[in-house]
Structures are given as structure tokens and as C-alpha cells.
N, C-alpha and C positions, 0 to 999 in steps of 0.2 A: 456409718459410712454408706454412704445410696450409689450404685454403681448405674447411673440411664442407662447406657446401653445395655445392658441388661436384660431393660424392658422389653427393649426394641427385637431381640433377638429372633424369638420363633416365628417373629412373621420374616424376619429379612432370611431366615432358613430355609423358609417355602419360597420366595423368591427364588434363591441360589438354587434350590432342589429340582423349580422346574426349569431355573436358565439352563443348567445343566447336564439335565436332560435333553434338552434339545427340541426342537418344534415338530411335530408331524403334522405335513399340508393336508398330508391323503391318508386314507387309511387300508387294509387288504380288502379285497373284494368279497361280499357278503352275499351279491345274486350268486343261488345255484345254479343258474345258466344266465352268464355274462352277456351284456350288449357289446358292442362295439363304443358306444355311449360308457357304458360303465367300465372297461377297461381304458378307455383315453383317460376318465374319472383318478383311476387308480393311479395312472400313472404321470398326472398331474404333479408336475415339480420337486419328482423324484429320479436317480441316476437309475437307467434302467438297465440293463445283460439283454444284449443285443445277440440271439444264438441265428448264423446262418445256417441255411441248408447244407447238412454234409459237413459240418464240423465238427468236432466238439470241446473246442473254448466256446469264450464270448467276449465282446468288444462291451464298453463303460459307456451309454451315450443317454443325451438328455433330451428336456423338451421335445420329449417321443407323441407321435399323433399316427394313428393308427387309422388308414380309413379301408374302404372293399377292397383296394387295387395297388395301394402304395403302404409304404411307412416311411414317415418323416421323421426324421431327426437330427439333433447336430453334435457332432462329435467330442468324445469326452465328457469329464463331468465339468457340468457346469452347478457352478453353487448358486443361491437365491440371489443374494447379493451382487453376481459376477455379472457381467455382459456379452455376448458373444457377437461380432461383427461377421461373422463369415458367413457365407451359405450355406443353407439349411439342404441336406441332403436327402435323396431318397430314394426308394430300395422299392423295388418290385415287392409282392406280399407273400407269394412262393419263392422268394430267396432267402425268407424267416423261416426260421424251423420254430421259435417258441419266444418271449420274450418274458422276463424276470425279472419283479423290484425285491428289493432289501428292505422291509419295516422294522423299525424299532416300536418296541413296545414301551410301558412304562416300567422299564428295570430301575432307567436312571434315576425315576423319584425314589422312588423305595430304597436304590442301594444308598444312596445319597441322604438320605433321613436316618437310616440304621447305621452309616460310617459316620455321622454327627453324632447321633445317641451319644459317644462315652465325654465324649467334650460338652455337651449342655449338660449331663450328670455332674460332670468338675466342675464346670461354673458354676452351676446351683448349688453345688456343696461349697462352695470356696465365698458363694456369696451366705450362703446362712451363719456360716462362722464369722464371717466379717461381723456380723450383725451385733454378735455376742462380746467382740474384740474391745477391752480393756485396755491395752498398751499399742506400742509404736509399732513394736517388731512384727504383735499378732494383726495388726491391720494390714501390713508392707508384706508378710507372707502370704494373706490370703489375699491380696491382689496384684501380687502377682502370682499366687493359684487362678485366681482368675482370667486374668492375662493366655496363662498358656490352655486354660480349659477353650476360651475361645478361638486360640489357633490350632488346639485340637480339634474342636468342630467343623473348622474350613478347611484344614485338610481331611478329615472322616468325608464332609461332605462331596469334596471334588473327587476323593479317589471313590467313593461309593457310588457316587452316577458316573464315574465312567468305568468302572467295571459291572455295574446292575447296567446299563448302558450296552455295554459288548454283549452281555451274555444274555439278554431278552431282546431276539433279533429273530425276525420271519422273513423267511426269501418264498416268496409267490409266486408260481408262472401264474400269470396274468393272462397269457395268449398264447395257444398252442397249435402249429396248425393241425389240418385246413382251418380256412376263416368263413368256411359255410354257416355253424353252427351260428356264429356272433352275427349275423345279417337279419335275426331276426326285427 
């Protein structure tokens, strides 16, 4: 008894592993002394922590542009997909105290391939016994061993990228003032 999908499996798992992971546009900032250039870079289509002078919250805002005298951006998070029709707001460069992105690392692959781990184990074991299968009952057992070994693996893999997902996560200030330094 030949099960295809089967076959098809540990690529359609690296698919899932990295949809659910989720995309990174930008990555943390790598110059040891940021441009103004390389922090617009970073913060390139990401929700950034908007900190003003003399506070200490911070406000969720996007499509953040940083230049010597202003900072643009527009309020709330906006997702890649979303649109935003309002006016783009913007703020003196001494009324930021610092501003902040959230990266995700690659937790979600990883936790995502290690919560599949026990369910491709049960398929492959439920498909080599098929293999062996004699009778009616031992082929109808081992597929449906089969069966739940694969919905074992989708859910391993959706709860593993998103908790390797939550928990390899970097918050970077990105810009801190003064904005002398970044002028160069």
C-alpha cells in the first residue's frame, strides 16, 4: 500500500515551517555607528515604539522616516498588506527621546520543525508497517496511524513556530537621541 502524500511531505513542512515563521523585510542594525540611512533601513516596514521626550511609554507607529529635523510617520500599526489613507504625521526630532523596532529571529523555523519531529516519526513508522501489512485490519490501522501521525505534524508545526516565534524576539533602539551622531 503506497501512501503519495507521503512523498510530498518534508518539502510541504519547510514550506509551512517558513510561512509560519513569518517574513522579516528588515533585519537589526549591524553598523557600529548608524547612518540616518541605515536606521530608516531598519526600520523599513516594520511597527516601530515611538518614545517622546519626557515620557516613559511609547506610542505603536509605522512607516517611520527619520530625517535631521523631523520624524514621519503614521499612526498605529499598519500591516504590509493594509493601506493607510490618512495623513502622514510628523514630529519635531527633539520631541523623540529614542525609537524601537521588535525583530523576530528564526525561532519559528526551528520551533516549527522540532513540534513536527513526533508526527513525521508516526507517519514513517505507520508507513513502514503498512509496507509489511498482510491483512485488512493491519493496513486500516496503519493508515489511519498514518492519518493522525500527519495531523500530528501540523499541529507540532504550527504550535512550534509560534512559540520558537514569541520567544526569539529582539527589541533594538534603533535611534537614540541627540541625532548629531547619525548626520554623519
Amino acid at each position: 500500500m503506497s501512501f503519495p502524500a507521503f512523498r510530498l511531505l518534508p518539502g510541504l513542512l519547510a514550506s509551512l515551517a517558513l510561512l509560519a515563521s513569518g517574513c522579516q523585510l528588515t533585519g537589526p542594525l549591524r553598523a557600529p555607528d548608524p547612518t540616518l540611512a541605515d536606521v530608516n533601513e531598519a526600520m523599513a516596514g516594520e511597527t516601530v515604539r515611538l518614545h517622546r521626550a519626557g515620557s516613559s511609554g511609547y506610542e505603536k507607529v509605522s512607516q517611520v522616516s527619520l530625517s535631521a529635523d523631523s520624524v514621519y510617520y503614521v499612526p498605529g500599526m499598519i500591516r504590509p498588506y493594509e493601506s493607510y489613507d490618512g495623513p502622514v504625521r510628523q514630529m519635531p526630532i527633539e520631541a523623540i527621546d529614542s525609537l524601537q523596532v521588535k525583530f523576530n529571529g528564526g525561532g519559528g523555523v526551528v520551533g516549527g520543525l522540532v513540534g513536527a519531529a513526533p508526527g513525521i516519526f508516526t507517519t514513517a513508522d505507520a508507513y513502514s508497517t503498512s509496507r509489511n501489512c498482510e491483512s485488512i485490519s493491519c493496513g486500516l490501522s496503519s493508515g489511519i496511524a498514518q492519518s493522525m501521525g500527519i495531523a500530528l505534524t501540523f499541529v507540532g508545526l504550527g504550535l512550534g513556530a509560534l512559540i520558537g516565534n514569541a520567544v526569539d524576539v529582539d527589541v533594538q533602539t534603533v535611534y537614540r537621541r541627540p541625532i548629531d551622531p547619525y548626520l554623519r
